[in-house]
N, C-alpha and C positions, 0 to 999 in steps of 0.2 A: 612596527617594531614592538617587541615585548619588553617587558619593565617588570619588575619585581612586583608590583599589587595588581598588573593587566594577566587575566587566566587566560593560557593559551589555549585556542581551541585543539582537542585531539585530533587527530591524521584519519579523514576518513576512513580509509584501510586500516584503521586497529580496530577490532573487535568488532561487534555489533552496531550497525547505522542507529538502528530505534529498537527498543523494545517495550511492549503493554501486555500486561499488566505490571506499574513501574511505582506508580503512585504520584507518578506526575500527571497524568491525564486522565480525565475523567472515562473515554473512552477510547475504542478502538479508532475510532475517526478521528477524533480528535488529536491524537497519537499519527497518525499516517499525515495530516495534516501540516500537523509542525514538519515533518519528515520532508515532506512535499517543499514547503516553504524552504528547508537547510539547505535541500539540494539543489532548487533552483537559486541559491547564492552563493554555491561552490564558485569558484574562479573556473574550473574546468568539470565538464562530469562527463568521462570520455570510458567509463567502465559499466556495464549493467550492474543495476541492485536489484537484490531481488525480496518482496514483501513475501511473507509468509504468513499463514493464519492457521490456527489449531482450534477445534471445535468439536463436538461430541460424534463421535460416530453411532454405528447401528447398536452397542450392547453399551450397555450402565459404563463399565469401565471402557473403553473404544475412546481409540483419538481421530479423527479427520483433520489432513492433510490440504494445502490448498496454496498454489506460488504464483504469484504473477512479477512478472520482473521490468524495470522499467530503462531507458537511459534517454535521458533529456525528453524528449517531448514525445516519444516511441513507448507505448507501452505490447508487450506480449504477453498473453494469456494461455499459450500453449497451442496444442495441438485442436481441439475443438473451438471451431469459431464461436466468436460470440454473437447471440441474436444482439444488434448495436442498439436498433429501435425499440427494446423493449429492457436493456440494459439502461440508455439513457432517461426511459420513461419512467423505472425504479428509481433511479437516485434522484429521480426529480430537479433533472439538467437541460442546458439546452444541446438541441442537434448537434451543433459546432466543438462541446465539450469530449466529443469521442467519435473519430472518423476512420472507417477503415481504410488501412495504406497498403494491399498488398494482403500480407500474410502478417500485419502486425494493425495496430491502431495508432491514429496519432490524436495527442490529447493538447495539443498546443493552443486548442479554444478553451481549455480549462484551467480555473483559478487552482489555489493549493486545495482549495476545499471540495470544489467541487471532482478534484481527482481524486480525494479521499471517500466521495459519496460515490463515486463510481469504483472506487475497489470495495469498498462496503456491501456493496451491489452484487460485484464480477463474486467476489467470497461466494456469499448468501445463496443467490441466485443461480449464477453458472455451476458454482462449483458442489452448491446444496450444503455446505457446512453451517451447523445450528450449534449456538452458544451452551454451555455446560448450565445444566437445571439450576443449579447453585451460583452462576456469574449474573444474574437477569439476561438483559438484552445483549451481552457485552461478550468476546472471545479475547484468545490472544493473538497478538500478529507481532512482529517483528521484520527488520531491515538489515541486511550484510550484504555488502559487495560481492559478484562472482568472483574466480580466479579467475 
């Protein structure tokens, strides 16, 4: 029950799940993290979200594009499988942290954090997007629900 001084939380489905750079987190991880953490305390999470990262592409002004989208414990990376052994050996996780199910992966051995060092990873790695010369080490990523 809501009360006049208890702040209601917003409706999944309005707007934006997460977004970084926000000023609330220090980084991109740590951003996808808390994210990680929300959604496994949804009461139901029966709709795909999908992460997003933006990162320099090939010319000075250029943006790369990069989505992985998740629903409960399934994550998909798209159309190009992922090396998993050498995904999981980047984010410095263990084996059970990211198993392939098929044509998806299932990450049900992984903490919030450690799902967040494997999308840090899947970004980087898989997808080759590098942080803007002027961000340091850091991108943007963001979270919204598919329709």
């Amino acid at each position: 029950m809501f009360g006049l001084f208890k702040k209601k939380e917003p409706e999944p489905e309005n707007g934006p799940f997460m977004e970084h750079p926000t000023g609330d987190f220090d980084s991109a991880i740590a951003a996808m993290e808390d994210a990680i953490k929300r959604l496994r305390h949804l009461p139901k999470w029966d709709r795909w979200i999908a992460f997003s990262a933006q990162g320099q592409g090939n010319g000075e002004d250029s943006y790369e594009f990069a989505e992985v989208k998740l629903l409960g414990n399934k994550l998909d990376a798209g159309e190009k499988p992922l090396d998993v052994p050498s995904v999981v050996q980047n984010a410095g996780v263990g084996a059970t942290a990211l198993v392939a199910d098929g044509a998806q992966y299932s990450i049900a051995g992984a903490s919030p954090q450690e799902v967040a060092q494997l999308l840090d990873t899947i970004f980087r790695d898989h997808f080759g997007l590098r942080p803007f010369d002027d961000e340091g080490d850091d991108y943007a990523v963001g979270a919204e629900w598919e329709e």
